[in-house]
C-alpha positions as CSV (number, residue, x, y, z in Angstrom):
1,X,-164.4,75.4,-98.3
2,X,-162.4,73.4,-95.5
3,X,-164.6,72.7,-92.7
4,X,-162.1,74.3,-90.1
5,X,-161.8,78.0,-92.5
6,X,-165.9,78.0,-92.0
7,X,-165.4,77.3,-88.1
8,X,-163.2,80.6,-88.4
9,X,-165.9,83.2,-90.2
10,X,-167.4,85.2,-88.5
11,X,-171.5,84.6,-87.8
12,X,-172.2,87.5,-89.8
13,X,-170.5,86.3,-93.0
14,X,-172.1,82.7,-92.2
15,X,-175.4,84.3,-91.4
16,X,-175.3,86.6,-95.1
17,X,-174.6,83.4,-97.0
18,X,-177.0,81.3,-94.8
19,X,-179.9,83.8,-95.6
20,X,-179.2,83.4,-99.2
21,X,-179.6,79.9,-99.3
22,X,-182.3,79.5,-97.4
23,X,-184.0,82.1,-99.7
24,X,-183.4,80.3,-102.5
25,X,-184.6,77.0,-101.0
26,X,-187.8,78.2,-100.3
27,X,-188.5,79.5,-103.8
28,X,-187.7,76.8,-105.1
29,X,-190.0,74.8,-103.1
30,X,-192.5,77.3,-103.9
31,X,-192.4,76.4,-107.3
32,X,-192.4,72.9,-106.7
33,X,-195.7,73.6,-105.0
34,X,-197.2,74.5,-107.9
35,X,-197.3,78.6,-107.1
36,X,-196.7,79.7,-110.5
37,X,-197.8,83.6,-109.8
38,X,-195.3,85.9,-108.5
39,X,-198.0,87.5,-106.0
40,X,-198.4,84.4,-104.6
41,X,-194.8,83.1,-104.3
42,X,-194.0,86.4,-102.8
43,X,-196.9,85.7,-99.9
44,X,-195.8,82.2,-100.1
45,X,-192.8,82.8,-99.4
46,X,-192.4,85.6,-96.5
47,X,-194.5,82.6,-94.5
48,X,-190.9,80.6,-94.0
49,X,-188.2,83.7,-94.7
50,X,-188.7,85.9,-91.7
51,X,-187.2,86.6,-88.5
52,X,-190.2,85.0,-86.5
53,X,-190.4,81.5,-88.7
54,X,-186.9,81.1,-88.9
55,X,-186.3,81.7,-84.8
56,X,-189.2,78.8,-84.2
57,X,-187.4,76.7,-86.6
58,X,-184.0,76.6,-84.7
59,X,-185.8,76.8,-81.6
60,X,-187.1,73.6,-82.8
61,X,-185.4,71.7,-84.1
62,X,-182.2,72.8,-81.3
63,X,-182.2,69.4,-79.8
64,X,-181.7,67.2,-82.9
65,X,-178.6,69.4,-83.9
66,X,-175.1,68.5,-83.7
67,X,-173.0,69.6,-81.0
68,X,-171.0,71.9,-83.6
69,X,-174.4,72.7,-85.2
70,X,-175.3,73.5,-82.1
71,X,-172.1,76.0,-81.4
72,X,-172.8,77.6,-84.5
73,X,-176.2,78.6,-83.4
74,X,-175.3,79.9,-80.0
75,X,-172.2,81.9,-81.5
76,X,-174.5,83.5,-83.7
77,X,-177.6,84.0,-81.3
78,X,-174.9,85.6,-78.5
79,X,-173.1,88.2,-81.4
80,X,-173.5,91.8,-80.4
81,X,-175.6,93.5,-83.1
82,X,-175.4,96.7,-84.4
83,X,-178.1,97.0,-86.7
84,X,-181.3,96.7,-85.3
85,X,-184.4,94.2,-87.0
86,X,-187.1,96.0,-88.6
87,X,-190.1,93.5,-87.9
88,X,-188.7,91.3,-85.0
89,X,-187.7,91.6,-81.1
90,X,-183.8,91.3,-80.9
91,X,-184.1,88.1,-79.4
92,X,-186.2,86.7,-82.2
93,X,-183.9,88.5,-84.7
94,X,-180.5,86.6,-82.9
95,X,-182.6,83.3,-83.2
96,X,-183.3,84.2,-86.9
97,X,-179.5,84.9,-86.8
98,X,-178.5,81.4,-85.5
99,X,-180.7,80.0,-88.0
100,X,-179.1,81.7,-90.8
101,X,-175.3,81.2,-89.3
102,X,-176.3,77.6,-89.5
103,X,-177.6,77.2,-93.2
104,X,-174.9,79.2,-94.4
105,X,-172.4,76.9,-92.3
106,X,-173.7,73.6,-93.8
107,X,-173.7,75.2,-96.8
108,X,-169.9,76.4,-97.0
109,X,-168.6,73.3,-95.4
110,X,-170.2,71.4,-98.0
111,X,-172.8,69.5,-96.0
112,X,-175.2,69.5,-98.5
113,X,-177.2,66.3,-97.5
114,X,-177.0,67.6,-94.2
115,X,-178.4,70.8,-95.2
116,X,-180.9,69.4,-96.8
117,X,-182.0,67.8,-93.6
118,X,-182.1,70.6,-91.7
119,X,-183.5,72.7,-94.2
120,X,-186.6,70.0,-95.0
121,X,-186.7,69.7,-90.8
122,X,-187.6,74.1,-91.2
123,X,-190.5,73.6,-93.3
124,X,-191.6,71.0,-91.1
125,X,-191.8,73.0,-87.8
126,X,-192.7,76.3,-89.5
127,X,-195.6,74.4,-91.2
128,X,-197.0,72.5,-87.9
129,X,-196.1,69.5,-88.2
């Protein structure tokens, strides 16, 4: 899609496709991992895909983002909700939402080594390191 149409979408949309993604990124890095049992890939992964992980992720890494990245984030952190999170605070949960706006931005506008910065720079901070 044409980077200036993604500019466009709502945070919502960008943040629905941005959670899928990173969903999908994680399970497969599960499996890369070696976590073979679905038990354990389900713990495995609700470490890195949730509200609170996600939040310290973009938190972290806020400073090494583009300028745009870095619009995206805020657009989506400052969107007035109307659903409320079931295991966050709203401000975690807008983080969370920033996060997911952003993955789901890289994603559309085709940024895929990009992405796959960003999304290796996630596991990073979520993990510690």
């Amino acid at each position: 899609m044409e980077t200036g149409k993604v500019r466009q979408l709502n945070t919502d949309v960008l943040a629905y496709i941005g959670d899928a993604v990173y969903e999908i990124f994680v399970r497969e890095l599960m499996l890369e991992e070696g976590r073979l049992r679905a038990n354990s890939l389900h713990r495995s992964t609700t470490a890195y895909v949730n509200a609170h992980a996600q939040a310290d992720a973009v938190r972290g890494m806020l400073e090494e983002l583009t300028e745009e990245e870095q619009r995206i984030v805020k657009r989506a952190r400052n969107h007035k909700f109307h659903s409320k999170a079931k295991n966050a605070d709203p401000l975690t949960y807008k983080w969370a939402t920033g996060f997911e706006a952003l993955i789901g931005y890289l994603h559309l506008a085709g940024e895929e080594d990009r992405l796959a910065q960003v999304l290796d720079r996630a596991v990073e901070i979520i993990d510690g390191e």
